[in-house]
PAFI-349656 format. One record per residue (C-alpha): residue in one letter; x, y, z. Coordinates in nm, 4 decimals, decimal comma. Example, Ala and Ser with C-alpha at 12.3 -4.5 7.8 and 13.67 -1.06 7.14 Angstrom:
BEGIN
<site "A" <1,2300 -0,4500 0,7800>>
<site "S" <1,3670 -0,1060 0,7140>>
//
This chain:
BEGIN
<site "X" <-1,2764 -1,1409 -2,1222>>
<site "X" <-1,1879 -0,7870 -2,0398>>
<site "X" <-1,0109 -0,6060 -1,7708>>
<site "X" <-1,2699 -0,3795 -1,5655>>
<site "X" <-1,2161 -0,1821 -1,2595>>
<site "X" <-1,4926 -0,0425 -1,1141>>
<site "X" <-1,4967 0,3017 -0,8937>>
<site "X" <-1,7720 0,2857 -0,6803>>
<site "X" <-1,7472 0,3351 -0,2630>>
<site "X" <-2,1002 0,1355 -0,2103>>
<site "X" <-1,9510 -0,2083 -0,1009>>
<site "X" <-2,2852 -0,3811 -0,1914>>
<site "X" <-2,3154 -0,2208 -0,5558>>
<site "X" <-1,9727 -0,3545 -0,6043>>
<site "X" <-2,0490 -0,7245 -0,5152>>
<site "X" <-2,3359 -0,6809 -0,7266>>
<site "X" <-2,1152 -0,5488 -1,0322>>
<site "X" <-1,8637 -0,8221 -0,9779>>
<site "X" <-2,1516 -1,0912 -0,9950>>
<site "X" <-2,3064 -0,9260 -1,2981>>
<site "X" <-2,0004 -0,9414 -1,5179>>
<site "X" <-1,8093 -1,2266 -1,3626>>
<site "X" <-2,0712 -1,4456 -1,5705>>
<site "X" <-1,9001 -1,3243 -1,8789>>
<site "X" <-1,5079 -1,3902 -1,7306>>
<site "X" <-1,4342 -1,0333 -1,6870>>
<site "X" <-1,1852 -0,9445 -1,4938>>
<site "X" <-1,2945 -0,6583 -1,2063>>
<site "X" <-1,0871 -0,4653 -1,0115>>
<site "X" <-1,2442 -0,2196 -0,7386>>
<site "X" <-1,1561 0,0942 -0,5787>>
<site "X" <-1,3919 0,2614 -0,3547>>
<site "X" <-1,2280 0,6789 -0,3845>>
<site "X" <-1,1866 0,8888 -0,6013>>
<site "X" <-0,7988 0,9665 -0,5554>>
<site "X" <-0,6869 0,5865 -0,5192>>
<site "X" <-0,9191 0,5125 -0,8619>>
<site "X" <-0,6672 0,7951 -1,0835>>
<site "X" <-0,3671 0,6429 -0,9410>>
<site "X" <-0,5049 0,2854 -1,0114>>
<site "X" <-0,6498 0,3603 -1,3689>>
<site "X" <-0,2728 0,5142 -1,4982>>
<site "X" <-0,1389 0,2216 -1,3415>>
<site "X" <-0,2978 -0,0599 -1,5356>>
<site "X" <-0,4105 -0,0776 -1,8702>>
<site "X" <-0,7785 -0,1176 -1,8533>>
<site "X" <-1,0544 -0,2171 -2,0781>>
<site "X" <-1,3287 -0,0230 -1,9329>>
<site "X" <-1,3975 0,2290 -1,6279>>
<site "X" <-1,7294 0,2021 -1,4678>>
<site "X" <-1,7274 0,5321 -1,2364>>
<site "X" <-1,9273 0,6605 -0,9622>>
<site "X" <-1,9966 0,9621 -1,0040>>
<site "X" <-2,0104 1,0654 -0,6162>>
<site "X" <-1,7308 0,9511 -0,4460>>
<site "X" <-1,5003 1,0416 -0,1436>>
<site "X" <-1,2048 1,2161 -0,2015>>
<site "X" <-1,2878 1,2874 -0,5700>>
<site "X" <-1,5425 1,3325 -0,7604>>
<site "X" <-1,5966 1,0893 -1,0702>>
<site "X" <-1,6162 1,4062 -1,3168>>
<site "X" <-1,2753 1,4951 -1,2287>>
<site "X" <-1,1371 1,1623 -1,2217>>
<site "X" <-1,2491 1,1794 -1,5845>>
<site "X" <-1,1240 1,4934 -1,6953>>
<site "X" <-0,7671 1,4127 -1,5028>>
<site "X" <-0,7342 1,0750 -1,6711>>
<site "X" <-0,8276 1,2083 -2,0262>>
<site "X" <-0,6080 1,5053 -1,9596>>
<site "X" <-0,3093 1,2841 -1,8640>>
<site "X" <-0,3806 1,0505 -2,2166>>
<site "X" <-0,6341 0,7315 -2,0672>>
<site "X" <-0,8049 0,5985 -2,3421>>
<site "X" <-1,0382 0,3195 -2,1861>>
<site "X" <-1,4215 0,3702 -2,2357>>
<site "X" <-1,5831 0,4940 -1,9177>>
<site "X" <-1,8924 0,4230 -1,8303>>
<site "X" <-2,0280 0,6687 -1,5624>>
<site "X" <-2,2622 0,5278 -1,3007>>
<site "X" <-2,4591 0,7707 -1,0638>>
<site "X" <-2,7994 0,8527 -0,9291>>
<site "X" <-2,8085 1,2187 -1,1141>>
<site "X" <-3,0452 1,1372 -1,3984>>
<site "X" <-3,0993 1,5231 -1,5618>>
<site "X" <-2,9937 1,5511 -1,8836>>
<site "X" <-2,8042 1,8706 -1,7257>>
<site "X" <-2,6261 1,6111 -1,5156>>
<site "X" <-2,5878 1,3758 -1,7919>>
<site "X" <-2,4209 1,6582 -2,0378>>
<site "X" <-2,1469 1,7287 -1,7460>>
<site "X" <-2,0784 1,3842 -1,7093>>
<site "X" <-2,0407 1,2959 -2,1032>>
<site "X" <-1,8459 1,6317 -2,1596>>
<site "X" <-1,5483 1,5628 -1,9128>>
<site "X" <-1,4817 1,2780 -2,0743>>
<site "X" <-1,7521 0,9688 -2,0211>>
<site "X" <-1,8335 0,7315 -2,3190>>
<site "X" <-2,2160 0,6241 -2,1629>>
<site "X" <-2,4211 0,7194 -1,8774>>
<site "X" <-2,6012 0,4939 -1,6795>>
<site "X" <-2,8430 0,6053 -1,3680>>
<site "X" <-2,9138 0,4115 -1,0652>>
<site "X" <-3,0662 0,2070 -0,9716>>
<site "X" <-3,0197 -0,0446 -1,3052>>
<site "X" <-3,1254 -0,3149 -1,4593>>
<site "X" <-2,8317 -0,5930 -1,4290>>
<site "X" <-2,9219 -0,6904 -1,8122>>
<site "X" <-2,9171 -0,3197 -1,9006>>
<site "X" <-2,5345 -0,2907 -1,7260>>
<site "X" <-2,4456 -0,5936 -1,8869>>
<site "X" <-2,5634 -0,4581 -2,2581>>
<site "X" <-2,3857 -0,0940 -2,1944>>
<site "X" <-2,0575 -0,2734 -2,1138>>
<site "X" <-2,0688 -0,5186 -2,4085>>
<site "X" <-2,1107 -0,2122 -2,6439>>
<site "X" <-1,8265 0,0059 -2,4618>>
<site "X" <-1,5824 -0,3191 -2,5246>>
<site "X" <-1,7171 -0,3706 -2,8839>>
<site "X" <-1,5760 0,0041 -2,9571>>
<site "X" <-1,1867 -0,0264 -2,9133>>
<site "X" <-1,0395 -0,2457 -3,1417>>
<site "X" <-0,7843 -0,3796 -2,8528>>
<site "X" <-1,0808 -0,5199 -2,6984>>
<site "X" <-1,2311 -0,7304 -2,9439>>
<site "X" <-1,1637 -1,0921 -2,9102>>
<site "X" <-0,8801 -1,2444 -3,1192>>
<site "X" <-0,7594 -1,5497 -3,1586>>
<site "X" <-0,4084 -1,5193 -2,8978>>
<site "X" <-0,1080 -1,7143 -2,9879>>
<site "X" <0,2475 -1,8176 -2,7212>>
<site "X" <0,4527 -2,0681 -2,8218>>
<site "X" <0,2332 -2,3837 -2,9889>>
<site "X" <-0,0354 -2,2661 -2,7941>>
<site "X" <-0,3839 -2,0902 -2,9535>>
<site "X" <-0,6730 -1,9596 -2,7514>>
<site "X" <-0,9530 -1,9027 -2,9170>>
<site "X" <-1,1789 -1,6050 -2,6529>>
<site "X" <-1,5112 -1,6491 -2,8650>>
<site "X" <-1,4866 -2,0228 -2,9000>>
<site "X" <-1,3619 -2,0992 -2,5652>>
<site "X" <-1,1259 -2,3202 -2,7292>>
<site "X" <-0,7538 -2,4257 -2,6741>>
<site "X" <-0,5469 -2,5449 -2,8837>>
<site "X" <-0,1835 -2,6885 -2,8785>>
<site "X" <-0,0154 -2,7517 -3,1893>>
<site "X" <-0,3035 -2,7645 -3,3590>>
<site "X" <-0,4979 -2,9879 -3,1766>>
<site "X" <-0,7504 -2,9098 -2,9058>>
<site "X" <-0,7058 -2,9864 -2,5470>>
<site "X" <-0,9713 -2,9372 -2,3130>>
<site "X" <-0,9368 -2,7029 -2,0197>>
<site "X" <-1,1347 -2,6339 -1,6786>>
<site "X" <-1,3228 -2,2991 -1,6650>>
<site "X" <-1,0325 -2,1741 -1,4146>>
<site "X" <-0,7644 -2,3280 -1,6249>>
<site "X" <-0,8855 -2,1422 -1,9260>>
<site "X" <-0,9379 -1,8592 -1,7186>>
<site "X" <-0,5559 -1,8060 -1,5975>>
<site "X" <-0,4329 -1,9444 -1,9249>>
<site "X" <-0,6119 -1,6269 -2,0893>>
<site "X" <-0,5195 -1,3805 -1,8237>>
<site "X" <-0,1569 -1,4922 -1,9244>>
<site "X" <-0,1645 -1,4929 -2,2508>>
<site "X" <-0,3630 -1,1664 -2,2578>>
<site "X" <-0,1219 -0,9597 -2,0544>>
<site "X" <0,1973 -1,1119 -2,1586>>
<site "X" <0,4316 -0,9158 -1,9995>>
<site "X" <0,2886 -0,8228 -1,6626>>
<site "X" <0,3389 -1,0806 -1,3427>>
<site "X" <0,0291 -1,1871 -1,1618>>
<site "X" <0,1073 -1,2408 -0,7941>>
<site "X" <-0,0693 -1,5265 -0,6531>>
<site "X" <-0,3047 -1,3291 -0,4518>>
<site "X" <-0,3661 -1,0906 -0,8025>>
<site "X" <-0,4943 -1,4262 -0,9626>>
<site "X" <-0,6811 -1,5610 -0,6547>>
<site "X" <-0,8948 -1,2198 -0,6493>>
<site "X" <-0,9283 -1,1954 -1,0289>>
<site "X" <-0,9820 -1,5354 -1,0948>>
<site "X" <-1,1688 -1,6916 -0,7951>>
<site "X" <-1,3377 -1,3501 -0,6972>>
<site "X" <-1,6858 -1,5051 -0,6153>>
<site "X" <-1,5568 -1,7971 -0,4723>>
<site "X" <-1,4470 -1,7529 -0,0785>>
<site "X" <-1,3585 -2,1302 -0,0744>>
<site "X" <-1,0735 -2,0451 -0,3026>>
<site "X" <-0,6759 -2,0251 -0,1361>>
<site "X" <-0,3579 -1,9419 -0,2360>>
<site "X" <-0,3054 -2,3026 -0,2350>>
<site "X" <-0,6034 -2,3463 -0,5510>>
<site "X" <-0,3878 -2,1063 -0,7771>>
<site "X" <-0,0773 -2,3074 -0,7196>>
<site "X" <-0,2612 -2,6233 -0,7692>>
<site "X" <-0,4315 -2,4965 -1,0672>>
<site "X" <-0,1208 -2,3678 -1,1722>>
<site "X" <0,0599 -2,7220 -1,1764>>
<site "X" <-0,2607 -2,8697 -1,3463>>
<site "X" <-0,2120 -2,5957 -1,6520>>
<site "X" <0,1216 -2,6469 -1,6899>>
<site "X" <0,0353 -2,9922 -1,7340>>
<site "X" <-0,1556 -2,9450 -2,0543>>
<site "X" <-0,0117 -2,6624 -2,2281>>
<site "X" <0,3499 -2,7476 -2,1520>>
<site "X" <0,5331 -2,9613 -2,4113>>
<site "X" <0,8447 -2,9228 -2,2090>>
<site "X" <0,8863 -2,9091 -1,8350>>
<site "X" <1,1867 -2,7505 -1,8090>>
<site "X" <1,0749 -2,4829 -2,0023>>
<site "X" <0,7344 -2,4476 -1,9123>>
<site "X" <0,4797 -2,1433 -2,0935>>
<site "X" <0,3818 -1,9785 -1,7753>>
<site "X" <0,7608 -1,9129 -1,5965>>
<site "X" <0,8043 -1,8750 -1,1928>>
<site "X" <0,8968 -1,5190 -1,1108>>
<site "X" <1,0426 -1,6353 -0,7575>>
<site "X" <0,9340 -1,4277 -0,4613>>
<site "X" <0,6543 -1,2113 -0,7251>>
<site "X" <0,4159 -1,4212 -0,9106>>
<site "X" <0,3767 -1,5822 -1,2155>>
<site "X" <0,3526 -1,4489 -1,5948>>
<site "X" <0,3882 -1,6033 -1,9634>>
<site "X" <0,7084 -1,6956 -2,0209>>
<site "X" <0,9408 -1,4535 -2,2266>>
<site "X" <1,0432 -1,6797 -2,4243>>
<site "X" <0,6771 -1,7885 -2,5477>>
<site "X" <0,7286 -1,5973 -2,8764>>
//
């Protein structure tokens, strides 16, 4: 699972996105201009860009040269109907990893985005570790103190969001869009319950649960996991 946010003003090209790599428990953020996406990539530690290249406000080329300029590291994949290889040098050059030109093939997105992840070494999966607790990413396994305890596909899902981003707080409205983002049924009142449910299987102690309370922010992996 990987943290994505995707650039891109065409509201149904986004839903499509989101649906494409949601299969694979990615994470996908969306901004649809170019002067919100800058602020939004410095601000969070991404995995992977996936940038239009037309876009109001700013264009994606100098969203990429800015965010290179200012130190971003995260692979960008550059998404745009331009399909010269005049266009595709200027996109690479200010600072793209890939290129790929509308309209695509979901597999083909899917493929490109799997090889962008496989290239930074932050990215690739690793067994993480809080407290007695082990997730295994490739697996899809959980295990506390050594011995494995089954989780639902959301469970898992927050428990790794957690344990992946240790030290930032997810509001609950942060883990209803990131979690539950193709499901409309979902409420704030599913990530509390799912919340109670979690700490029911990974906590060994109540009072001092893995994932803490921040009162009146969110929730986040307890700072005392380590």
């Amino acid at each position: 699972m990987a943290k994505i946010v995707v650039v891109e003003d065409d509201k149904d090209l986004v839903t499509l996105i989101k649906g494409i790599l949601s299969v694979e428990r990615h994470m996908i953020d969306s901004v649809n201009n170019g002067h919100e996406a800058l602020t939004i990539m410095q601000m969070h530690p991404y995995d992977l860009v996936i940038l239009d290249w037309m876009l109001p406000g700013k264009p994606g080329t100098d969203i990429c040269k800015e965010y290179r300029a200012r130190g971003g590291a995260a692979p960008i994949l550059m998404l745009t109907a331009k399909n010269t290889i005049e266009d595709k040098e200027q996109g690479l050059d200010a600072g793209a990893d890939d290129y790929l030109t509308k309209p695509f093939h979901p597999k083909e997105l899917s493929a490109r985005v799997r090889a962008l992840l496989r290239r930074p070494q932050a990215v690739v999966a690793k067994t993480l570790k809080a407290a007695n607790i082990e997730l295994d990413p490739n697996l899809v396994k959980v295990f506390k103190s050594e011995k494995e305890i089954h989780l639902l596909p959301k469970e898992f899902a927050l428990l790794e969001l957690f344990m992946r981003y240790p030290t930032q707080v997810f509001s609950a409205d942060a883990l209803l869009d990131r979690v539950w983002n193709s499901d409309s049924s979902a409420s704030l009142d599913t990530v509390r319950t799912y919340i109670k449910t979690l700490r029911r299987k990974v906590d060994t102690d109540s009072k001092n649960s893995l994932i803490r309370t921040v009162h009146g922010v969110g929730y986040s992996l307890s700072d005392k996991s380590e």
